[in-house]
The first five atom37 places (N, CA, C, CB, O) and aatype in JSON, in Angstrom:
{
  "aatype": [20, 20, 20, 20, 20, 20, 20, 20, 20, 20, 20, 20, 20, 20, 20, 20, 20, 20, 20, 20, 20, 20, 20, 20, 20, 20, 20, 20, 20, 20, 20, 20, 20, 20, 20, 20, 20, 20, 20, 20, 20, 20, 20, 20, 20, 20, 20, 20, 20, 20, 20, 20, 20, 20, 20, 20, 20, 20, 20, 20, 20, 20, 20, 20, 20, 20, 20, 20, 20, 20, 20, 20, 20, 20, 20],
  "atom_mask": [
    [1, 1, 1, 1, 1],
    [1, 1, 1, 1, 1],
    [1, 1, 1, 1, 1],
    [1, 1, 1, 1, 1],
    [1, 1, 1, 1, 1],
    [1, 1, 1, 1, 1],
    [1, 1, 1, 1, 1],
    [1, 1, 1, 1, 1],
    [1, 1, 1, 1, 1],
    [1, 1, 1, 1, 1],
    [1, 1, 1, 1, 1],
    [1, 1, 1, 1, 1],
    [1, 1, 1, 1, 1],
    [1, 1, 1, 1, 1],
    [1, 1, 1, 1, 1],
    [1, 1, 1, 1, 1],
    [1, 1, 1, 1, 1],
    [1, 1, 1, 1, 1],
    [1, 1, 1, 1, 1],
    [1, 1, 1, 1, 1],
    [1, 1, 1, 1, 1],
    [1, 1, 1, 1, 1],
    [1, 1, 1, 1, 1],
    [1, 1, 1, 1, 1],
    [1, 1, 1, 1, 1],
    [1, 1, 1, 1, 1],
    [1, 1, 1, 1, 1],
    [1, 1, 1, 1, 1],
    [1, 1, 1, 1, 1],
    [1, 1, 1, 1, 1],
    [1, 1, 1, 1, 1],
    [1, 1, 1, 1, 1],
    [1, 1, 1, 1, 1],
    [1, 1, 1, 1, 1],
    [1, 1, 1, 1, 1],
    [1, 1, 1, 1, 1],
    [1, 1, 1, 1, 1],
    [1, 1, 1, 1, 1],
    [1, 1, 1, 1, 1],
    [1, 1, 1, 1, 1],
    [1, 1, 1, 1, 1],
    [1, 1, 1, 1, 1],
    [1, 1, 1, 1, 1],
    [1, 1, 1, 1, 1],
    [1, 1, 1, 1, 1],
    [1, 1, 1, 1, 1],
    [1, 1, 1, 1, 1],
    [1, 1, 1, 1, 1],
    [1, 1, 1, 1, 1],
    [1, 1, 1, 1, 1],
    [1, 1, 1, 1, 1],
    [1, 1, 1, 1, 1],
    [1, 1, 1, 1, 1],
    [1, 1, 1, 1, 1],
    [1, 1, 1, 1, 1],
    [1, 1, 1, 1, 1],
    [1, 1, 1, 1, 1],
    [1, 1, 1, 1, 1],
    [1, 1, 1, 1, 1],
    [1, 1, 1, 1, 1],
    [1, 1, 1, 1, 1],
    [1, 1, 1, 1, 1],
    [1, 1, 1, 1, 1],
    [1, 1, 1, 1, 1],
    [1, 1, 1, 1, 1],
    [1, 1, 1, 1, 1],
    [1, 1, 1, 1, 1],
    [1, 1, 1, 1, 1],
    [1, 1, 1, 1, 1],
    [1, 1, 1, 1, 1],
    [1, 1, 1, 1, 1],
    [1, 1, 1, 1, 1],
    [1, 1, 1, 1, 1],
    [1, 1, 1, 1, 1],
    [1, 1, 1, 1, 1]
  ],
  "atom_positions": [
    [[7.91, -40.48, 24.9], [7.83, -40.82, 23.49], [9.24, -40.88, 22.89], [6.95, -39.81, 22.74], [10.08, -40.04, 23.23]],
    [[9.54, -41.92, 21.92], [10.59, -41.91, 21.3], [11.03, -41.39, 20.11], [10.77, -42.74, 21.27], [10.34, -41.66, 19.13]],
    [[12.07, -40.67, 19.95], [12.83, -40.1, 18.76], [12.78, -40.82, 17.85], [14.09, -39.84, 18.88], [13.86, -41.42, 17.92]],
    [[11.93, -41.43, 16.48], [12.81, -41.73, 15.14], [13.32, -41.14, 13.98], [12.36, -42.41, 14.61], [12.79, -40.09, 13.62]],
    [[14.1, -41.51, 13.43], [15.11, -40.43, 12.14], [13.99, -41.33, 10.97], [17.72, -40.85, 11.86], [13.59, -42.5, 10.99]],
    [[13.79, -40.44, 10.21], [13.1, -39.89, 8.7], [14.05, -39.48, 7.98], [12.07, -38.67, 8.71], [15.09, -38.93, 8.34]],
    [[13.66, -39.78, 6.85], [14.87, -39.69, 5.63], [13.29, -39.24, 4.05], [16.17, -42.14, 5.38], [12.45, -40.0, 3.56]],
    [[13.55, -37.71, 3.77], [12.75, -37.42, 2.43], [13.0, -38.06, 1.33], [12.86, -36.2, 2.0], [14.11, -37.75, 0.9]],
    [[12.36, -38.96, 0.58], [12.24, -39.55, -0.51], [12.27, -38.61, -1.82], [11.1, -40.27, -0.36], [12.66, -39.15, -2.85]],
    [[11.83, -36.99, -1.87], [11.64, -35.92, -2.41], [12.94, -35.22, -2.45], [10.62, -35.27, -1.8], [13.51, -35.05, -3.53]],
    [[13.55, -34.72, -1.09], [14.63, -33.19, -1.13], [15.9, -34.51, -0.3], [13.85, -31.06, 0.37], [17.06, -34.15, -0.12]],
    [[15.47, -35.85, 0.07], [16.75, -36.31, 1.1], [16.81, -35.54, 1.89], [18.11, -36.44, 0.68], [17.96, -35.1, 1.94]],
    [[16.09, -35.05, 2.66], [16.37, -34.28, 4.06], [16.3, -35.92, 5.1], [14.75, -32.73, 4.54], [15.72, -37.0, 4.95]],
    [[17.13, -35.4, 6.02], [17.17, -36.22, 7.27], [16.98, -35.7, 8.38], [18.21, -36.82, 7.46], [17.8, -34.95, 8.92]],
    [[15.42, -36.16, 9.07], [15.24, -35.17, 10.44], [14.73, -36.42, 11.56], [13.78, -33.63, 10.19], [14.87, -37.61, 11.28]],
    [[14.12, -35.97, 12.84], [13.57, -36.51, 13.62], [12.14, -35.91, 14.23], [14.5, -36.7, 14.38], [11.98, -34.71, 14.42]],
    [[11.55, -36.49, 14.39], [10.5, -36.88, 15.31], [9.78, -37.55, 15.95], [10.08, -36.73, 15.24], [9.4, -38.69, 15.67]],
    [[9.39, -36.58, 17.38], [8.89, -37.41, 18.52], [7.77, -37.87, 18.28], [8.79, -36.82, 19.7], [7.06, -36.99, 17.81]],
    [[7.13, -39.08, 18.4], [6.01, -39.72, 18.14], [6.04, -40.72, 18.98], [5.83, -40.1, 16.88], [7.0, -41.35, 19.44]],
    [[4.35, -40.87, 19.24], [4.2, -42.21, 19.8], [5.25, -43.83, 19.34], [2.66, -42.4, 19.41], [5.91, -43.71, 18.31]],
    [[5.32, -44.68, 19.81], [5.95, -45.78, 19.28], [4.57, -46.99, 18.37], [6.83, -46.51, 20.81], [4.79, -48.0, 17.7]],
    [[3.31, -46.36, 18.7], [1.93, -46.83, 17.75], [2.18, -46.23, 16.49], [0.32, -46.27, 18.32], [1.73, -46.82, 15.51]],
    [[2.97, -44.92, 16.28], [2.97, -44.39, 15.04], [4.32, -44.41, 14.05], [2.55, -43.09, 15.29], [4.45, -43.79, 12.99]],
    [[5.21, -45.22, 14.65], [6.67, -45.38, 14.58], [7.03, -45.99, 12.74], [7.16, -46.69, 16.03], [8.03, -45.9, 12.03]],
    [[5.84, -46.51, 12.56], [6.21, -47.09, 11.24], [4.87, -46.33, 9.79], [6.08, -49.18, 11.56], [4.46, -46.7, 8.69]],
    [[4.65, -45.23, 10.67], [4.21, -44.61, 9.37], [5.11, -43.55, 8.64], [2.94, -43.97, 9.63], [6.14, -43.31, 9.27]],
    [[5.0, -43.02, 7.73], [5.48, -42.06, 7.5], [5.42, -40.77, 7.83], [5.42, -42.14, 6.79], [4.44, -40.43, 8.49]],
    [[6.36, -39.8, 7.49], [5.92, -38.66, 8.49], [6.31, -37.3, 6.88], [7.33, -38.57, 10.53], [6.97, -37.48, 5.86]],
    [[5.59, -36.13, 7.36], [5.54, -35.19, 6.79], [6.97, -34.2, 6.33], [4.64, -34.7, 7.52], [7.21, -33.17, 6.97]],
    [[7.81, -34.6, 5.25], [9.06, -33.6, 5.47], [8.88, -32.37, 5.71], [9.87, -33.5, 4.47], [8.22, -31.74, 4.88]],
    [[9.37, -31.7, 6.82], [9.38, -30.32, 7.17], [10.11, -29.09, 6.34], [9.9, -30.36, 8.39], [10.15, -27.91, 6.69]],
    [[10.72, -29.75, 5.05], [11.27, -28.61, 4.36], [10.4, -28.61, 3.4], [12.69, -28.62, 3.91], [9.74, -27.57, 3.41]],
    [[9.96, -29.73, 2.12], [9.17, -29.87, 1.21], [7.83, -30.66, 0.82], [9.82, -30.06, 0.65], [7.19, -30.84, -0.21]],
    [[7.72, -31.14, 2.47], [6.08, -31.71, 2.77], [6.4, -33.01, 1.58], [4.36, -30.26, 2.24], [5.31, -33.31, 1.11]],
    [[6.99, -33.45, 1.24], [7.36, -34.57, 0.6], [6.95, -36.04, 2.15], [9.35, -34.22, 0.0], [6.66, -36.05, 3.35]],
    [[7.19, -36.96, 1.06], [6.89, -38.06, 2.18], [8.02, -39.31, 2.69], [5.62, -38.85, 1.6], [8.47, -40.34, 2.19]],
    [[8.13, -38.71, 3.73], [9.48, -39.28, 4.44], [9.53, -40.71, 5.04], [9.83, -38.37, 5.62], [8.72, -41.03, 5.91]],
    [[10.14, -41.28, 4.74], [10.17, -43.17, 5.33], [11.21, -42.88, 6.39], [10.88, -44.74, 3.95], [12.15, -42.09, 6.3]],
    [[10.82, -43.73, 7.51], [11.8, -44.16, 8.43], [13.18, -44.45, 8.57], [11.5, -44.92, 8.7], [13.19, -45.66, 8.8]],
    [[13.89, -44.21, 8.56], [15.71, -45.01, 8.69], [15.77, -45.69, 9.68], [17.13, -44.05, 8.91], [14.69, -45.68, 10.28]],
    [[16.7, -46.42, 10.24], [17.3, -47.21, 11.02], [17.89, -45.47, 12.19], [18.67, -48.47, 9.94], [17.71, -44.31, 11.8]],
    [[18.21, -45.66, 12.83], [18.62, -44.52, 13.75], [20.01, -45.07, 13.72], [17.83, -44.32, 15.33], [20.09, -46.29, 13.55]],
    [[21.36, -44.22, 13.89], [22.44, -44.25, 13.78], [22.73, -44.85, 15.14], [22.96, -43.06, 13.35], [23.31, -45.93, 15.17]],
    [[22.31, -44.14, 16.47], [22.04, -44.63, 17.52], [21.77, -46.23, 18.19], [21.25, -43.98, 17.59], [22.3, -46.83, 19.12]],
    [[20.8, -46.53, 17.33], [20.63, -47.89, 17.25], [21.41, -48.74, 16.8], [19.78, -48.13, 16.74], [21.67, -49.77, 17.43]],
    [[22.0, -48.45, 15.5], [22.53, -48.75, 14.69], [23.91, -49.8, 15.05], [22.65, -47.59, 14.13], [24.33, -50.91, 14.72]],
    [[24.33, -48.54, 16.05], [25.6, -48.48, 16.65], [26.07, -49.64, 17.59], [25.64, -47.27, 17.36], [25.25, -50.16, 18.35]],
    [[27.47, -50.09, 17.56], [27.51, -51.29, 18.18], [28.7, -50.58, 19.64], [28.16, -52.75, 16.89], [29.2, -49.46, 19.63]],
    [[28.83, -51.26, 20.35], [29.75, -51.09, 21.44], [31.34, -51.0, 20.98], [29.52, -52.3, 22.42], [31.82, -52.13, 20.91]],
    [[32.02, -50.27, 20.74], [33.08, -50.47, 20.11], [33.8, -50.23, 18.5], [33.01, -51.43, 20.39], [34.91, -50.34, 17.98]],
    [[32.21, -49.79, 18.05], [32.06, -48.97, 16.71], [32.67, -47.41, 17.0], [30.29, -48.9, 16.21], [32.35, -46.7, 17.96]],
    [[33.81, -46.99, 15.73], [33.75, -45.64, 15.93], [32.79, -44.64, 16.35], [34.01, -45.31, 15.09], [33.08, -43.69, 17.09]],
    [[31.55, -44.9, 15.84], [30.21, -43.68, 16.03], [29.85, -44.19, 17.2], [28.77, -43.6, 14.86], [29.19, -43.29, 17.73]],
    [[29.91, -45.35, 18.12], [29.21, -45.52, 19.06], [29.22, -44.52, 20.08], [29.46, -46.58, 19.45], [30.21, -44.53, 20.81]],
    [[28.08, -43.42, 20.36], [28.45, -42.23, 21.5], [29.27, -41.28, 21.19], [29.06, -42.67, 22.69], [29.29, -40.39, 22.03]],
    [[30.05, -41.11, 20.17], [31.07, -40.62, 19.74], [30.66, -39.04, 19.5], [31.54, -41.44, 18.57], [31.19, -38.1, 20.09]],
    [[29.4, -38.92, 18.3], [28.86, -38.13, 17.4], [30.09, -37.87, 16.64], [28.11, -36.94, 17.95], [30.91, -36.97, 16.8]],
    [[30.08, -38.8, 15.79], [31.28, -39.1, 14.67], [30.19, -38.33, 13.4], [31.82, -41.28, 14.37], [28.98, -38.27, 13.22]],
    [[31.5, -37.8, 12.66], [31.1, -37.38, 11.02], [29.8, -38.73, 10.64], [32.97, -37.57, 9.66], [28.59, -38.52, 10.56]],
    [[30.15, -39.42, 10.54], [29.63, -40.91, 10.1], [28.21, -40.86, 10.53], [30.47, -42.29, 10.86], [27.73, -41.94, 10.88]],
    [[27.45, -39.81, 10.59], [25.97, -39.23, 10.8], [25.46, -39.66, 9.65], [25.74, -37.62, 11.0], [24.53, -40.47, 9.62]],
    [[25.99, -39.18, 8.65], [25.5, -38.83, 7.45], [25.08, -40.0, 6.21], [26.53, -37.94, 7.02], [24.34, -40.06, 5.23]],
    [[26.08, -40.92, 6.96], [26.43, -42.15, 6.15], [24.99, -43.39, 6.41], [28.17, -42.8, 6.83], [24.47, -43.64, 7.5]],
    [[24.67, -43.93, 5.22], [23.26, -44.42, 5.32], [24.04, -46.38, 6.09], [22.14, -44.32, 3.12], [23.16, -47.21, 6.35]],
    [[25.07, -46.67, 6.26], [25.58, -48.04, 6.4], [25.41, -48.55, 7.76], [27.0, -48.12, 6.02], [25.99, -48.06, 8.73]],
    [[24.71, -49.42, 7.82], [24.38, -49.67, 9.26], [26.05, -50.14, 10.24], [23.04, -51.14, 9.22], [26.01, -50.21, 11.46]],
    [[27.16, -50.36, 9.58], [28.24, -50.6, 10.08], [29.47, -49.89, 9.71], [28.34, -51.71, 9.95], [29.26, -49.18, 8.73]],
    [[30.67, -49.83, 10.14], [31.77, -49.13, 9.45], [32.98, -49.69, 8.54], [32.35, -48.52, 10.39], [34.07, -49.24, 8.2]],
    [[32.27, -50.89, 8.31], [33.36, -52.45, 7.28], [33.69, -51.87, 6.29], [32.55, -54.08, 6.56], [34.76, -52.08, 5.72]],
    [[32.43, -50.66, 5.75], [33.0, -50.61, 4.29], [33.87, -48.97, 4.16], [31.46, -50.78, 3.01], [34.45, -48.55, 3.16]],
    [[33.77, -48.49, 5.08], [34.61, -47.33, 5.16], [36.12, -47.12, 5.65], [33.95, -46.61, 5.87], [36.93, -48.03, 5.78]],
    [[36.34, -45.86, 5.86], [38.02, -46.03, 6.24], [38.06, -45.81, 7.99], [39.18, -44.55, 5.29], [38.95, -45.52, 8.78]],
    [[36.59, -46.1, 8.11], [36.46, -45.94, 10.4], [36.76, -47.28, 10.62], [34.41, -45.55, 11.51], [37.51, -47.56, 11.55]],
    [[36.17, -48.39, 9.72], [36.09, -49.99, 10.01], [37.27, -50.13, 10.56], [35.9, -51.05, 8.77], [38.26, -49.4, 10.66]],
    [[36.85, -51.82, 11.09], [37.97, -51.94, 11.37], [38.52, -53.33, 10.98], [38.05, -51.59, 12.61], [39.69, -53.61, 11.21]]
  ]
}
């Protein structure tokens, strides 16, 4: 089963869970305030070959931008 990242609409918590890939586009239960969490893009995915974060586990976790153009990692 695959890992997807959740993002709380309620507290902004950002977590993961393992779930089927049938259940990949529902929402899932926030584990701090049971609020209701939508899917993100995974940073992982995200990531291009040659991107600072690519494999890295760069600060740039945190950052919601699917690329690094608009920051000071871009290039």
């Amino acid at each position: 089963m695959p890992i997807y990242e959740y993002s709380c609409s309620k507290c902004r918590l950002k977590f993961e869970v393992l779930r089927a890939m049938s259940q990949a586009g529902e929402d899932a239960p926030c584990p701090k305030c049971g609020g209701k969490a939508k899917r993100v893009p995974s940073l992982f995915s995200a990531s291009s070959e040659g991107s600072p974060v690519a494999g890295t586990g760069s600060s740039c976790s945190s950052c919601s931008a699917t690329t690094c153009d608009s920051c000071s990692l871009g290039g």
